[in-house]
MDAnalysis code that builds the backbone (N, CA, C; Angstrom):
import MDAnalysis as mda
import numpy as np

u = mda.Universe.empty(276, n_residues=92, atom_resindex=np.repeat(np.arange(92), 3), trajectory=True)
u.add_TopologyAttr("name", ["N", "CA", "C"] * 92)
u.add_TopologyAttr("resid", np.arange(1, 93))
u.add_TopologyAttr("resname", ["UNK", "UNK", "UNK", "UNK", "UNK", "UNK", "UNK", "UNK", "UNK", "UNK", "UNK", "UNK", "UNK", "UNK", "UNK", "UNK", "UNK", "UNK", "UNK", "UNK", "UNK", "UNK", "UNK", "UNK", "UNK", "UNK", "UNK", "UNK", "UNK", "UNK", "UNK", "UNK", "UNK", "UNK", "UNK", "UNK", "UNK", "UNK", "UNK", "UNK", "UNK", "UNK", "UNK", "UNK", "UNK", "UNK", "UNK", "UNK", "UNK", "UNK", "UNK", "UNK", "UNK", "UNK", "UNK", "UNK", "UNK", "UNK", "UNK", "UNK", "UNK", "UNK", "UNK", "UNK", "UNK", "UNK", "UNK", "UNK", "UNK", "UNK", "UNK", "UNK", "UNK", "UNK", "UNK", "UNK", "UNK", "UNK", "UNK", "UNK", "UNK", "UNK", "UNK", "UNK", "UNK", "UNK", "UNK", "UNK", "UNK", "UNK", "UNK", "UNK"])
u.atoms.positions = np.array([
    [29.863, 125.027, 20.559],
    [28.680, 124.233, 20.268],
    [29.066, 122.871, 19.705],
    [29.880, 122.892, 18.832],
    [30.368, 121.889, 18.236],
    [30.951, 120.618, 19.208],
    [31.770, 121.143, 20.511],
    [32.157, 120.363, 21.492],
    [31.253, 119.639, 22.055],
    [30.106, 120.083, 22.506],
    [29.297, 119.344, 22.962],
    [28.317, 118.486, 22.324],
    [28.431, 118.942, 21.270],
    [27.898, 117.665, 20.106],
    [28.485, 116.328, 19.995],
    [30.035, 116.940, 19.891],
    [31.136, 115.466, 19.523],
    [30.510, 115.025, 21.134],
    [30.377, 115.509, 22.278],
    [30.731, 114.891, 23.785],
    [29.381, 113.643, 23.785],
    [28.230, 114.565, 23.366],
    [27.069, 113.880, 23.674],
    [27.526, 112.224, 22.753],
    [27.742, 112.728, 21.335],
    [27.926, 111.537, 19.954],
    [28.676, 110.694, 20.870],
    [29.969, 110.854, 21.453],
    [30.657, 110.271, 21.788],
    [29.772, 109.050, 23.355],
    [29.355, 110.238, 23.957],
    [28.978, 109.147, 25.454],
    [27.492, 108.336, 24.294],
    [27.200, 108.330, 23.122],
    [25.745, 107.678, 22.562],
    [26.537, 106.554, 22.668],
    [27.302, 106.401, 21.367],
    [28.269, 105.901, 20.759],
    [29.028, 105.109, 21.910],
    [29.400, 105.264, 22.562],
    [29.987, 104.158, 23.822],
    [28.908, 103.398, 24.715],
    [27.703, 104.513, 24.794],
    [26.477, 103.629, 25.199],
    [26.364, 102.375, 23.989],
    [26.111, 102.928, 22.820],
    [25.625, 101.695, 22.317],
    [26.771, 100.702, 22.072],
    [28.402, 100.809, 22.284],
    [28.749, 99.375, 22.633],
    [28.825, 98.795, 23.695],
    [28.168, 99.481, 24.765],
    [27.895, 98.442, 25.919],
    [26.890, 98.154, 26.100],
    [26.165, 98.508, 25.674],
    [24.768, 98.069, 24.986],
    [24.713, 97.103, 24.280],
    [25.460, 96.414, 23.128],
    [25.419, 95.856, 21.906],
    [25.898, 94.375, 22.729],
    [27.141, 94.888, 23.668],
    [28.072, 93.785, 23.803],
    [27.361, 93.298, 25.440],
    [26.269, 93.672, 26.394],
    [25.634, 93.274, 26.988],
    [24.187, 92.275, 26.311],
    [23.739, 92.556, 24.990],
    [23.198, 91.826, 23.932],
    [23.909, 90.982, 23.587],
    [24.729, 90.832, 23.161],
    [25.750, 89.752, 22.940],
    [25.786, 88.935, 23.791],
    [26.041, 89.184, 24.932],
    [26.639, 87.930, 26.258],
    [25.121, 87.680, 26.684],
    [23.812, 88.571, 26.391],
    [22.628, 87.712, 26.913],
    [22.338, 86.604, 25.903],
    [22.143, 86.826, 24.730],
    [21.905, 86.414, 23.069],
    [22.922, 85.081, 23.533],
    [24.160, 84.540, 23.541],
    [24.728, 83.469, 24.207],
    [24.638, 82.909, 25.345],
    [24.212, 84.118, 26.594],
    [24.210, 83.072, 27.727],
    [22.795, 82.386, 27.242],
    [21.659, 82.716, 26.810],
    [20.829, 82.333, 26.666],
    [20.422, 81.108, 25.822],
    [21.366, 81.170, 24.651],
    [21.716, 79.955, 24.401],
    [22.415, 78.837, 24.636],
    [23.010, 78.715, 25.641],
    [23.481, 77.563, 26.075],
    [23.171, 77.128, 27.171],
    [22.559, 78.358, 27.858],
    [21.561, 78.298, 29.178],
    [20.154, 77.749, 29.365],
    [19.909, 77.832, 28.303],
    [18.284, 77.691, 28.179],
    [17.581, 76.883, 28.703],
    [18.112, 75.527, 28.999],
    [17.190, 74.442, 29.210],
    [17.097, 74.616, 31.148],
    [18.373, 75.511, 30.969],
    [18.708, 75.399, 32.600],
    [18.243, 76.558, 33.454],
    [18.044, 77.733, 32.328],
    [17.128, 78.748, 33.022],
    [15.597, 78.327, 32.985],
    [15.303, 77.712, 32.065],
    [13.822, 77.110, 31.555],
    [13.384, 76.418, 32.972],
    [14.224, 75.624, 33.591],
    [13.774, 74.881, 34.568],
    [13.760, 75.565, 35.694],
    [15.038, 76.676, 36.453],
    [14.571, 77.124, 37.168],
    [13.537, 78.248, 37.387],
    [12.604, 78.946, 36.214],
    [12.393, 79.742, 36.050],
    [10.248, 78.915, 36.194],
    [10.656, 77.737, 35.308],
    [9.505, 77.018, 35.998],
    [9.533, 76.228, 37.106],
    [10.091, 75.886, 38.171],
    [10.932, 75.865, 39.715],
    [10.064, 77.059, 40.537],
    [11.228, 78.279, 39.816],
    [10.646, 78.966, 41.346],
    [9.656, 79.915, 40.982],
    [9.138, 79.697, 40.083],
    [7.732, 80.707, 40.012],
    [6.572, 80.525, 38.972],
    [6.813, 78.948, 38.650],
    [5.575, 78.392, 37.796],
    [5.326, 78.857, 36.884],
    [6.088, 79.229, 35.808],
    [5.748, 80.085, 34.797],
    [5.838, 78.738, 33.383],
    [5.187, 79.340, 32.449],
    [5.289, 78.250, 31.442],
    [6.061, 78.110, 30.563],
    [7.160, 77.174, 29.931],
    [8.408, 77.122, 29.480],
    [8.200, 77.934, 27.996],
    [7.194, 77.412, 27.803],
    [6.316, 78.307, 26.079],
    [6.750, 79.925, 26.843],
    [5.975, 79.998, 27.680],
    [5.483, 81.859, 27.747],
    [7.230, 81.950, 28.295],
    [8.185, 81.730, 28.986],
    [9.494, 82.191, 29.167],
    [9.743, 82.469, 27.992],
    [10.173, 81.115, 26.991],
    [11.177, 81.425, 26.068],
    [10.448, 82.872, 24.938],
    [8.684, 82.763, 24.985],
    [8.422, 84.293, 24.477],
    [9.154, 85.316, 25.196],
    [8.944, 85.226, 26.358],
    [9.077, 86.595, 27.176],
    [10.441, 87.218, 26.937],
    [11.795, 85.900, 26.697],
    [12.773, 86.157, 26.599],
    [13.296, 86.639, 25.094],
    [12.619, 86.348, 23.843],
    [12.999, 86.364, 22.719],
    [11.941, 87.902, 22.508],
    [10.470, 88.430, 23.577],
    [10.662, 89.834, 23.561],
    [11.824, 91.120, 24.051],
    [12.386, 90.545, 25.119],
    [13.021, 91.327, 25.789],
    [14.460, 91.713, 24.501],
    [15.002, 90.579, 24.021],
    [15.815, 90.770, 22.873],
    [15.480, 91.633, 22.312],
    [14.393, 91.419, 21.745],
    [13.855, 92.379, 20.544],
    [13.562, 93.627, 20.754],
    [13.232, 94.460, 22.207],
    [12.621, 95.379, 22.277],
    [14.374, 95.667, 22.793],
    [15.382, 95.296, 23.134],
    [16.803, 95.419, 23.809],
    [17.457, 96.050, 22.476],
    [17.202, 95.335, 21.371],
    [17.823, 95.608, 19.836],
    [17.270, 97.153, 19.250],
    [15.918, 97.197, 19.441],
    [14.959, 98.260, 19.083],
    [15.737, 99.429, 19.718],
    [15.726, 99.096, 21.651],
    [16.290, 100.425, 21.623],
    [17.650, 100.674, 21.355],
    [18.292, 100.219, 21.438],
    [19.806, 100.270, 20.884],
    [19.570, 100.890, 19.410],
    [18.845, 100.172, 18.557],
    [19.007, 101.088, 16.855],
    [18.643, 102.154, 17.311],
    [17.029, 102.377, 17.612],
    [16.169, 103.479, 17.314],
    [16.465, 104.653, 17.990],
    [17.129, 104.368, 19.498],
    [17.029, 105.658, 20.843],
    [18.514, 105.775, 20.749],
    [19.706, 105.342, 20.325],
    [21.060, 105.160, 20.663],
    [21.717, 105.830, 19.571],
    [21.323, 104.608, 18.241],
    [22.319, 104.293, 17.419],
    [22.049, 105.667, 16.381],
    [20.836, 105.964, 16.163],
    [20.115, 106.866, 15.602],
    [20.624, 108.199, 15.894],
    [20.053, 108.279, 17.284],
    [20.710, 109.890, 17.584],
    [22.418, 110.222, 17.632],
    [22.638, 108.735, 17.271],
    [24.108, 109.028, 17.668],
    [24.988, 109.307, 15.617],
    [24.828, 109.076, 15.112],
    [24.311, 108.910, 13.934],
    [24.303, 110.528, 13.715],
    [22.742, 111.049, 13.826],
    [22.745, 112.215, 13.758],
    [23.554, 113.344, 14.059],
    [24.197, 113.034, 15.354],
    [24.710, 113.895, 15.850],
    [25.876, 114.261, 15.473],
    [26.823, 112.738, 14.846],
    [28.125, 112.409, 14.143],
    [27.369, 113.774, 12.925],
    [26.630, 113.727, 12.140],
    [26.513, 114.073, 10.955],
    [26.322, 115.721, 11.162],
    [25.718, 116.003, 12.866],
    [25.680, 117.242, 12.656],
    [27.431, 118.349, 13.037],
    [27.994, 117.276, 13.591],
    [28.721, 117.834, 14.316],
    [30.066, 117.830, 12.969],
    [30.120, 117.430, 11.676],
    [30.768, 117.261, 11.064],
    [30.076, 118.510, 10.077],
    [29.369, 118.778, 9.674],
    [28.522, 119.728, 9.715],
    [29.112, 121.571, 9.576],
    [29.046, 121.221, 11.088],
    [29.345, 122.041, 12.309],
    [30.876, 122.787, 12.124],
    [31.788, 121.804, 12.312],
    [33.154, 121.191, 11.862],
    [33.268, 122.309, 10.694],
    [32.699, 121.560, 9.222],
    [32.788, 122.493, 8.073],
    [32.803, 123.614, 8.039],
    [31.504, 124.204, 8.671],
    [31.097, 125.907, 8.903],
    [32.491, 126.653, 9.165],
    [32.668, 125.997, 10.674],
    [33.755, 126.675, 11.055],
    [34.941, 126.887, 10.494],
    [35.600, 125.991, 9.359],
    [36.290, 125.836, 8.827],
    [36.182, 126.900, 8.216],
    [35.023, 126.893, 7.390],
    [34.626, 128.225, 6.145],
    [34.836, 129.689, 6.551],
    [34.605, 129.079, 8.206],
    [34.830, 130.903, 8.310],
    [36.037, 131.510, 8.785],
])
């Protein structure tokens, strides 16, 4: 039981650094990009430079959310149960 605890913790836990570090390279391209996605983004589909840069500073935020809340969390837990787990067996 314990194995598949560490397996799951482990594939969370590697999700959330490619997770973190795909946040990262958007969080920068986006900043140095901006003026240049801004334009083609009102270019090829008329959108308004106001409502992009919202749309883009939601997508961050809800990108961060799930990374803590769905990732980092269960992964977290699982470290704690599986150490836990770990102990028992020890004891017995």
């Amino acid at each position: 039981m314990c194995e598949k605890l560490v397996t799951v913790r482990d594939f969370l836990y590697k999700f959330f650094i490619v997770g973190f570090l795909l946040f990262i390279f958007s969080v920068i391209s986006y900043i140095f990009m901006k003026d240049f996605a801004v334009e083609i983004v009102e270019k090829w589909y008329g959108v308004d430079p106001v409502f992009y840069k919202n749309l883009v500073f939601t997508f961050l935020g809800y990108v961060k959310l799930f990374l803590v809340f769905f990732i980092l969390t269960p992964a977290l837990a699982l470290h704690w149960m599986a150490c836990c787990c770990k102990k028992k067996k020890e004891a017995e």
